[in-house]
N, C-alpha and C positions, 0 to 999 in steps of 0.2 A: 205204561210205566208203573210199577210196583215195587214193593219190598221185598229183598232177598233174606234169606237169616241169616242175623248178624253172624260176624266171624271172630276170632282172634284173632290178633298180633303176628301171630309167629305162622295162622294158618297163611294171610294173606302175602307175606313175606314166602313163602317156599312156594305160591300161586306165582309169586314175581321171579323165582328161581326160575322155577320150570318154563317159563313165556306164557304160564296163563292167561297173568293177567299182566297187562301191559300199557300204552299210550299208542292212543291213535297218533298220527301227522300234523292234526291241527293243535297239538299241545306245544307251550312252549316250552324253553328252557326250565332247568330250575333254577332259584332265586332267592333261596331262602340262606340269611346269615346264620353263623353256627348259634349264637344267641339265640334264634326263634326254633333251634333243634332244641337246643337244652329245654328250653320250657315247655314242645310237647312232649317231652320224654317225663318234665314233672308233672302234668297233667294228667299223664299216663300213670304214673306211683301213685296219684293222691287218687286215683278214680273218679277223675272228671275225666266227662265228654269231650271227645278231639273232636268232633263237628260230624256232618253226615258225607256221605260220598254219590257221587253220580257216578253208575257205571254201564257200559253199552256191552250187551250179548252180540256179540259178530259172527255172524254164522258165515260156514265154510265157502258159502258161494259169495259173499262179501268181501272176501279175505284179499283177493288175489285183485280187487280194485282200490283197493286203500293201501295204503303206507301205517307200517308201526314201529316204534322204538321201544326199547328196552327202559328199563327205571335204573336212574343212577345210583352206581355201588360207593365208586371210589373217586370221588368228586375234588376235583384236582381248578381251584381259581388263576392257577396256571397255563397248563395245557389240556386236563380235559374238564371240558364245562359244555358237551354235547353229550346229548343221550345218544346211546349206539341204537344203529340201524341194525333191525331184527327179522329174518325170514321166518312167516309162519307157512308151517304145510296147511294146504287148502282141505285137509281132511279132516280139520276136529275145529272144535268152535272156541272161539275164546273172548275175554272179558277186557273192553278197556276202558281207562278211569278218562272219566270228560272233567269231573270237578273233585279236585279231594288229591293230586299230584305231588303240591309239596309238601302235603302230612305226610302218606305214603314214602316218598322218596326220604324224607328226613327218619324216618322208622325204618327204613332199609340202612342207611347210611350209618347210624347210630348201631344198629345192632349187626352188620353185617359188614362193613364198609370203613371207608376211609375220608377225611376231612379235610385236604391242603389250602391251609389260607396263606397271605403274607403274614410272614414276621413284621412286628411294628418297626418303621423306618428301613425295610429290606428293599433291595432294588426290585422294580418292575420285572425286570426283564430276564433275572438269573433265576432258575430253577430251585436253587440251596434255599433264596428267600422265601417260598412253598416247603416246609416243612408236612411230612405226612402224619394225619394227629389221627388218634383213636377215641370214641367218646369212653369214658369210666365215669364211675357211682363212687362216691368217698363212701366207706364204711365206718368212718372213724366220728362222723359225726353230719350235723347238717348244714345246709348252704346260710356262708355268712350273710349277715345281714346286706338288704341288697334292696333296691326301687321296685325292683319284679316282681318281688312277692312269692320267690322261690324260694320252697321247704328243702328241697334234696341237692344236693352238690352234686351235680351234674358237669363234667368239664372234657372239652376236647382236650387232649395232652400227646406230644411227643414221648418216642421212647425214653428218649433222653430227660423230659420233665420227670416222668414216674421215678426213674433211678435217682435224678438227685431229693424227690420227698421220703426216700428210704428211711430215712433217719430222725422223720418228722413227726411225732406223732400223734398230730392232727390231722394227716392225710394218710389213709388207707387205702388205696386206688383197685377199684375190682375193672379190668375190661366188661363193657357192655355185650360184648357180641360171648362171652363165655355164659351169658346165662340163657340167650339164645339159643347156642349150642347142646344146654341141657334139658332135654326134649324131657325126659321122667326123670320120677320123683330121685329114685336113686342118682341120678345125675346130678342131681339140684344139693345131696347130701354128698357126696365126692368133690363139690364145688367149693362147699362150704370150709370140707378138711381141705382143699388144697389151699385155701389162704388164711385156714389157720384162726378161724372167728367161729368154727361148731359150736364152743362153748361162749361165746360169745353171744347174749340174747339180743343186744341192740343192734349188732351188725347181719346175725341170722334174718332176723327182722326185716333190714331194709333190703335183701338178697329175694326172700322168699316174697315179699310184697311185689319188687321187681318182675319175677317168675312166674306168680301169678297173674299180673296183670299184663305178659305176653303171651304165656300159653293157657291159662282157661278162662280167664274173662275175655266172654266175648263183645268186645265192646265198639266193634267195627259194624257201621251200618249204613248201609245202599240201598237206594235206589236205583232199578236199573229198568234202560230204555233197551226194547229187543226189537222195533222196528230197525228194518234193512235200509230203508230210504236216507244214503246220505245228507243229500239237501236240509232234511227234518234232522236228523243228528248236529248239522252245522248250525242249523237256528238255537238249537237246544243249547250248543255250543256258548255261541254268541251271548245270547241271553244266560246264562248260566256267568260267563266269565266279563260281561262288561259291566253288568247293572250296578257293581260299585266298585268299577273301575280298577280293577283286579288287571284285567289284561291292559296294556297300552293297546293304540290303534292300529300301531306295526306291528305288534304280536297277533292282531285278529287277522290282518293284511296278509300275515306271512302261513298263519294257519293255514287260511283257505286256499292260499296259490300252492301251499305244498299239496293239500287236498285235490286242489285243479290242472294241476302240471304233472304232466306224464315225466317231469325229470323231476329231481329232490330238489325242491323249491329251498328248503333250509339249507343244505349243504350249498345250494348255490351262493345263497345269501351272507351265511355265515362266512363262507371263503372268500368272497367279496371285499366286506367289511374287513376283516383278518389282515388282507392283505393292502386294501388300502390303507391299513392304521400304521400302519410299518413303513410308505416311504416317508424318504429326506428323515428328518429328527423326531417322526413319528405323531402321526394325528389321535385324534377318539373319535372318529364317525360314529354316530350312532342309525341300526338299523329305521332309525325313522328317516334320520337323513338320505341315508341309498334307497330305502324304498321309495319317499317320496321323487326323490332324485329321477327311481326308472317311471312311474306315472309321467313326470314331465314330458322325458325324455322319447316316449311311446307315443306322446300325443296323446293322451288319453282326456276326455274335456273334463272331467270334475277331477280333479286331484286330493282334495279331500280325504282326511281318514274318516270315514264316515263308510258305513253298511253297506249304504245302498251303491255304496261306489266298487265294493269288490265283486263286479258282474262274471261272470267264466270267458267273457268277449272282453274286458277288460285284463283277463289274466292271461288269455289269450297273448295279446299283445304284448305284454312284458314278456311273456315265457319266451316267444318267435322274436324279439330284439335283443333278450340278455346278454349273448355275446356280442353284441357291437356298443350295447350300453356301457356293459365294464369296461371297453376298451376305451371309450370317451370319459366315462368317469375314472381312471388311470391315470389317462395323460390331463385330464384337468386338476388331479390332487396331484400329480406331478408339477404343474405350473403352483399350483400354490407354494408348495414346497419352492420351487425357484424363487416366487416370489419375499422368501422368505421366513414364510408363513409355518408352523408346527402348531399341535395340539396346544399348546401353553401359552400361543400370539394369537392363534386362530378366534375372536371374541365373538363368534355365528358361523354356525358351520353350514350354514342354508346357504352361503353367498357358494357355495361349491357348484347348487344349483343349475342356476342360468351360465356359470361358466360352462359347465360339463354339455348344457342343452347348448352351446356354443359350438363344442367343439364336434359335438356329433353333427350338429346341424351341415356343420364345414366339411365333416367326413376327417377330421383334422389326426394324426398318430404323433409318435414321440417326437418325430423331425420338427414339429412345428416351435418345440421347445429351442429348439439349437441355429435352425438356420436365420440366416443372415438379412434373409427378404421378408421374414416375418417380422423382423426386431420392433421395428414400427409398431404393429399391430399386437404381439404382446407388451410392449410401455402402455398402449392406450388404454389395454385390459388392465396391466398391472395397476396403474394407477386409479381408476375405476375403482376396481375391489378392494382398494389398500382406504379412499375415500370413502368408499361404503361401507366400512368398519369400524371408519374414526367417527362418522355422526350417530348419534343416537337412533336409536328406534326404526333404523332401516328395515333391520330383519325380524321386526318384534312383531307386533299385533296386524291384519290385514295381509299374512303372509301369500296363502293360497293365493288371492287376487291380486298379488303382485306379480307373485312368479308365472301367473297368466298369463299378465299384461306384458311381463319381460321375455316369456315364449313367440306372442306373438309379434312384437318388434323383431326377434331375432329370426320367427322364421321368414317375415316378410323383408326385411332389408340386412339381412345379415350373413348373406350368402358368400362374400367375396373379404369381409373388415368388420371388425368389432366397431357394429353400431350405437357408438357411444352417445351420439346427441339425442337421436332418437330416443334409447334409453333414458336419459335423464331426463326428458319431457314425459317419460311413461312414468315415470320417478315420481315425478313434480306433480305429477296429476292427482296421484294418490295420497300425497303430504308428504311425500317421502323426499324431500329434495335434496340434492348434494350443497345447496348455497350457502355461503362460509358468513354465517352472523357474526356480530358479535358476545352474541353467548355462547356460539359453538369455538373463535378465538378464545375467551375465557376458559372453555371447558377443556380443550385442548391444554392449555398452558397450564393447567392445575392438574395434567395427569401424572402420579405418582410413580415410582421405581419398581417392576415388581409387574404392575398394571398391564395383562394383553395387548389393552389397547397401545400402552406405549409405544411399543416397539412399530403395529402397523401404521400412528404416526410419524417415529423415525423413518422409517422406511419411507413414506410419500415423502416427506419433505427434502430428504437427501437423493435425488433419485441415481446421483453415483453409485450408488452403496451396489454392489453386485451381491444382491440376498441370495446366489445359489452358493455364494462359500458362507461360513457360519461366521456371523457376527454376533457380538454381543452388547447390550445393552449396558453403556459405562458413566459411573459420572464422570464428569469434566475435572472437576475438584473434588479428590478424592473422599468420600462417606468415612472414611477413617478420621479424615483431621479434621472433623465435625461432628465428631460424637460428643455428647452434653458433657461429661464426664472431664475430658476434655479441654472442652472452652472453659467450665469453670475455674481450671487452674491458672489459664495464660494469666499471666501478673506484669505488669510492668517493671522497670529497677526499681522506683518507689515500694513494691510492693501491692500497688492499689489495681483490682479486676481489669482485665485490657476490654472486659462485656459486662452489661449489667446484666441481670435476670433475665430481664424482658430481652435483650437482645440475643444471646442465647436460643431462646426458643424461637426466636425469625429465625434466625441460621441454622438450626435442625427442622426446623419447617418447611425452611427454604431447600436444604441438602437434596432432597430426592424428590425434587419438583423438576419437573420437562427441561427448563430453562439450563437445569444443571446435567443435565441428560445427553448421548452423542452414540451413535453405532461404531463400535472398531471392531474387525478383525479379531478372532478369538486369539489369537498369538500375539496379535499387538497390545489386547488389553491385558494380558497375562504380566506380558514386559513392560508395560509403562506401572501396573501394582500400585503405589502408593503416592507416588512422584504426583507432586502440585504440576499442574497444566504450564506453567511458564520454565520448570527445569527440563519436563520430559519434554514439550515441542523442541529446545532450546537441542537436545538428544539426540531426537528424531527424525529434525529436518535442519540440516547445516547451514543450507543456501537459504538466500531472503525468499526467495521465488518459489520453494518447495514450502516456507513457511508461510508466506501468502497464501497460496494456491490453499493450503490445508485449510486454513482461518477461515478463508471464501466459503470450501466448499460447504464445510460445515458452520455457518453465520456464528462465528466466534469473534467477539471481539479482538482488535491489534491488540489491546495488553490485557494478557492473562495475568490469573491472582498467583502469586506465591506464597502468601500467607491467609489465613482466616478473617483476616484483620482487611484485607482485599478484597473480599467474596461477595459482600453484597453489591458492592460497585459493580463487579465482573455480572453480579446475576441479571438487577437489573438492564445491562446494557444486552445481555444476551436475549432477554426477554422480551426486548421490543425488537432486534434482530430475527428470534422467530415468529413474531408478530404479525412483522412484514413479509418470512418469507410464508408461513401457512396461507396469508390474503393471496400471495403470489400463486403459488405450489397445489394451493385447493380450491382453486377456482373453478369453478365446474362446467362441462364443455357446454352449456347453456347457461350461460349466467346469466338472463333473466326470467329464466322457466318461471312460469306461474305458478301456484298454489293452486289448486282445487282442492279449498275446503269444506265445499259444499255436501261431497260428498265423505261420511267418515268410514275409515278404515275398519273393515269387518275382525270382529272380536270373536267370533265363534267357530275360529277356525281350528282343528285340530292342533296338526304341530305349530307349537307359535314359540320363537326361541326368545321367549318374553326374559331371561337372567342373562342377555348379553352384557359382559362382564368388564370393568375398566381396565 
C-alpha cells in the first residue's frame, strides 16, 4: 500500500464521470445529511483538510469477479437512495474507493448533482414532499451566525427558494455546479459577468476561492491498496470501516454477502426490506432486522453480527434459502400487520424473528392467515407476541441467546402448533418471563395515549377487536372536555370553581391514561368525535343487550360519565376493571415458569433493540 499524487476536486469528479473511479460491492449506501454536505464544501473554501482516502487498483482480471457501483449524482430520500449498478469492460483497470465515499459522493452531489430531502411536515409517502434542491454559495455575504462554526453560506435550495430571494439583498445565490463547469480561467471570468459581481471584489472573491479550491488545489489524498487478493481487500475493508464504528454490523454483513453471492446481495436485500415496509399501514424494518432475521432462519449457529460469523459457508446458506426466507418473512409481517401491528405499534421489531423462523419452520404461505383451522393457532401466536411486547425488556439485552434458545424449541416441537408453553419456559429460563406482577399491572395501567406499547396492550386485552381492519386508539371520555383550559372555567350558579387547582391536574393526568383508553373502529371513532361516553353508547347501541354486550366486551363500567364532574368515579372503576381483566387476559401459558437468575442475560450482543419504546 502507498501514496498516490494527490488530486483535485474536479480531477477526481470527471474519474467518477468516466467509471474510473468508483465503489466496490462491499460499500454501503450513502448516509450523509445535507448538513454534513455543507460543511465539507466549507472545509473545502477555507483550505482545510477533508481527511485522506483509501483506494484499491483493480486490475482487469479482477474486474469480472467483483461487483461495482456508480457514486451517487442525484440523491433522491425518496426514491433513489441506491447507488446504480455499473458494468466495467474487463480491459482497463480501475480505481475503487474502500474509505473516503461519503466525502466523495457529497462533492459530486454538491457540484454536479441533485439533493431531494422531505419538506419539514411533508408526507412520507408523496413524491411533491421531496423537493429537488441544488447546493449554491451566497455571494452577498457570509453564513449567519450558526453552532457549526461555518464561515461561507452554503445552502441546498429549490428553484423555487432562489426566485423568491430575488428581491433580497442579502442572498445572492450562485449554483455550485456552475463553477464546476468552468474548467479555465476564461470561464471562471464569463461566470463572474454572468451574475453580475466582476466588479464586485467580495463576491469575485468568494467565486474564485471556490474555483480554486476545485480545480488546482490539489488537496485530494490516497492511499491505495493494488493487491488483487479479495479476502485481504475485505479485511482492509472491515478494519478500515468498523474500528469506530463507522459501519453498523449489517452493513459489513451485507458487504460481504454481496462480495460472496454470485446474485446482488444488496438489491436482494434492499428489495426485501422495501417491500416488507409497505404491508398493511406500513412498518420500518431495518436491514439489521432481515438480516438477522435470514441467519436465524438458515440455521446458521452463531448469529451474531460479529466478523467472525460472516464465513462464505455461512453466506452460502443465506444466498441458497433467500427465496423461501422472504417468503416466510412476508407472510409473518403479514401476520403482524393482522395482528394489528404497524411501524408506529410495533415497540421491537426482533419479535418478527422467531415468528418468521415459525412460519418457515411449518413451511406455512398467505393461507395460514385466512383459513379457518388455523384460527386457534394464530390467537395463540397472536396473543404471545402482542404479551411479548407489553413486558419490558423482552427483546432488549441477551437478544442473540434468546432467539437461540426460541429457534431451538420451535424447531424441536413446533412442527404441527405454536409451541407456546415450551416457549415461555425457554422465556423464563432466560429472565425473560411473560408472568403478570404487580409492577408489570402498574406499568400497564400507567401507559399513556400516543404510547406503542398502548395499542399492543389494547389489542391483548380485547381479543375481539379484529386488528385486520384498522382501529384506532380512542379515549373513552373525550381529551377535548379535559383540557385544563377548560376545567378552569366550569363554575357553578354561585359562581365558585366546580375543581380546585389540584384537581384539575388529576383529570388531565388522568385523561390519557389506559384506564381512559378503548380500540374502535376508525369510522366508528370518527362518529362518535366529541360525544361524552354515556350520550354516544346511548346512540350507538338502542337495545339493553347490545349495550351490555358492548360495556362487557370492553370492561366499561354500567354508568358511564357525561360530565367531567363524573370522570374520576368512571376512571377509577374502570381501572380496576382492567386490573382484573390484564391478571385474566395475561396470564402466561406457564404461569409458574421459574426464573433462572442465575444465569444473566448476555450484554454483548450486537443487535440489541435496547429503546423499546412505551
Amino acid at each position: 500500500m502507498g501514496h498516490k499524487e494527490p488530486m483535485t476536486i474536479a480531477s477526481a469528479l470527471r474519474q467518477i464521470q468516466d467509471h474510473t473511479l468508483i465503489l466496490p460491492a462491499i460499500q454501503r449506501e450513502y448516509v450523509w445529511k445535507p448538513s454534513q454536505v455543507i460543511r465539507v464544501f466549507d472545509s473545502v473554501m477555507r483550505g482545510y483538510p477533508v481527511g485522506s482516502f483509501l483506494s484499491w487498483r483493480v486490475l482487469p482480471k479482477t474486474i469480472s469477479s467483483f461487483k461495482f457501483y456508480g457514486f451517487m449524482k442525484d440523491y433522491s430520500a425518496f426514491n433513489n437512495r441506491h447507488n446504480p449498478v455499473i458494468d466495467i469492460p474487463t480491459d482497463r483497470e480501475v480505481v475503487a474507493i474502500l474509505d473516503g465515499q461519503q466525502r466523495l459522493t457529497s462533492l459530486n452531489i454538491g457540484l454536479r448533482g441533485t439533493y431531494a430531502y422531505k419538506n419539514h411536515g411533508g408526507w412520507a409517502n408523496k413524491a411533491w414532499s421531496y423537493p429537488e434542491r441544488r447546493l449554491y454559495l451566497n455571494l452577498a455575504g457570509e453564513a449567519p451566525e450558526n453552532e457549526l462554526g461555518l464561515k461561507y453560506h452554503f445552502q441546498f435550495l429549490t428553484a423555487a427558494d432562489v426566485d423568491a430571494s430575488l428581491d433580497d439583498d442579502s442572498k445572492n445565490w450562485l449554483p455550485v455546479s456552475e463553477v464546476f463547469e468552468a474548467t479555465e480561467t476564461s470561464s471562471l471570468i464569463q461566470l463572474l459577468a454572468k451574475h453580475g459581481v466582476g466588479n464586485d471584489p467580495d463576491a469575485s472573491a468568494l467565486v474564485s476561492t471556490l474555483w480554486e479550491a476545485i480545480h488546482k488545489t490539489a488537496s485530494l489524498h490516497f492511499y491505495e491498496e493494488t493487491d488483487q487478493d479479495i479476502e485481504r481487500v475485505l479485511d482492509i475493508f472491515v478494519r478500515v470501516n468498523s474500528g469506530g464504528t463507522v459501519l453498523s454490523y449489517s452493513d459489513l454483513l451485507l458487504s460481504i454477502a454481496t462480495a460472496q453471492w454470485d446474485g446482488d446481495a444488496r438489491a436482494a436485500v434492499h428489495g426485501l426490506v422495501d417491500e416488507l415496509n409497505q404491508t398493511g399501514n406500513g412498518f420500518s424494518f431495518s436491514r439489521d432486522t432481515i438480516l438477522k432475521s435470514g441467519l436465524v432462519i438458515a440455521d446458521v449457529g452463531e448469529i451474531g453480527f460479529k466478523v467472525k460469523n460472516f464465513t462464505t459457508a455461512n453466506m452460502a446458506k443465506l444466498e441458497a434459502g433467500w427465496d423461501s426466507m422472504s417468503t416466510s418473512l412476508q407472510v409473518a409481517v403479514g401476520l403482524l400487520s393482522d395482528f394489528g401491528l404497524s411501524g408506529g405499534s410495533l415497540t421491537a421489531d426482533s419479535v418478527l424473528i422467531p415468528v418468521a423462523y415459525y412460519v418457515h419452520h411449518r413451511g406455512l404461505d398467505h393461507a395460514y392467515r385466512e383459513s379457518p383451522k388455523t384460527r386457534q393457532d394464530r390467537e395463540i401466536l397472536r396473543n404471545w407476541v402482542l404479551r411479548s411486547l407489553i413486558v419490558r425488556g423482552i427483546w432488549g439485552s441477551g437478544l442473540d441467546t434468546l432467539l437461540r434458545e426460541l429457534r431451538e424449541v420451535i424447531r424441536a416441537e413446533g412442527a404441527e402448533a405454536f409451541p407456546v408453553a415450551s416457549i415461555e419456559r425457554a422465556m423464563a429460563r432466560r429472565g425473560k418471563s411473560l408472568a403478570v406482577t404487580d409492577a408489570l399491572v402498574d406499568d400497564v395501567l400507567s401507559l399513556e395515549y400516543g404510547r406503542p406499547r398502548a395499542f399492543a396492550v389494547l389489542a391483548a386485552l380485547f381479543p375481539h377487536v379484529d386488528t385486520r381492519n384498522q382501529f384506532h386508539v380512542d379515549h373513552v371520555f373525550p381529551a377535548a372536555l379535559l383540557e385544563r383550559k377548560k376545567l378552569r372555567k366550569l363554575a357553578r350558579e354561585d359562581g365558585t370553581p366546580v375543581f380546585t387547582p389540584e384537581q384539575v391536574e388529576d383529570l388531565v393526568e388522568s385523561r390519557d391514561l389506559l384506564p381512559n383508553l378503548e380500540l374502535l373502529p376508525g369510522l366508528e371513532n370518527i362518529g362518535k368525535s366529541a360525544a361524552t361516553p354515556a350520550d354516544w353508547i346511548d346512540a350507538a347501541y338502542s337495545s339493553v343487550e347490545d349495550r351490555s354486550a358492548f360495556l362487557e366486551r370492553n370492561a366499561l363500567p354500567a354508568s358511564l360519565p357525561n360530565s367531567a364532574e363524573e370522570f374520576m368515579a368512571f376512571f377509577e372503576k374502570r381501572r380496576s376493571n382492567l386490573e382484573e381483566r390484564i391478571l385474566k387476559m395475561l396470564t402466561p401459558a406457564i404461569p409458574n415458569a421459574a426464573v433462572d437468575t442465575s444465569r444473566p442475560a448476555d450484554l454483548d450482543e450486537e443487535l440489541v433493540e435496547g429503546d423499546e419504546s412505551d
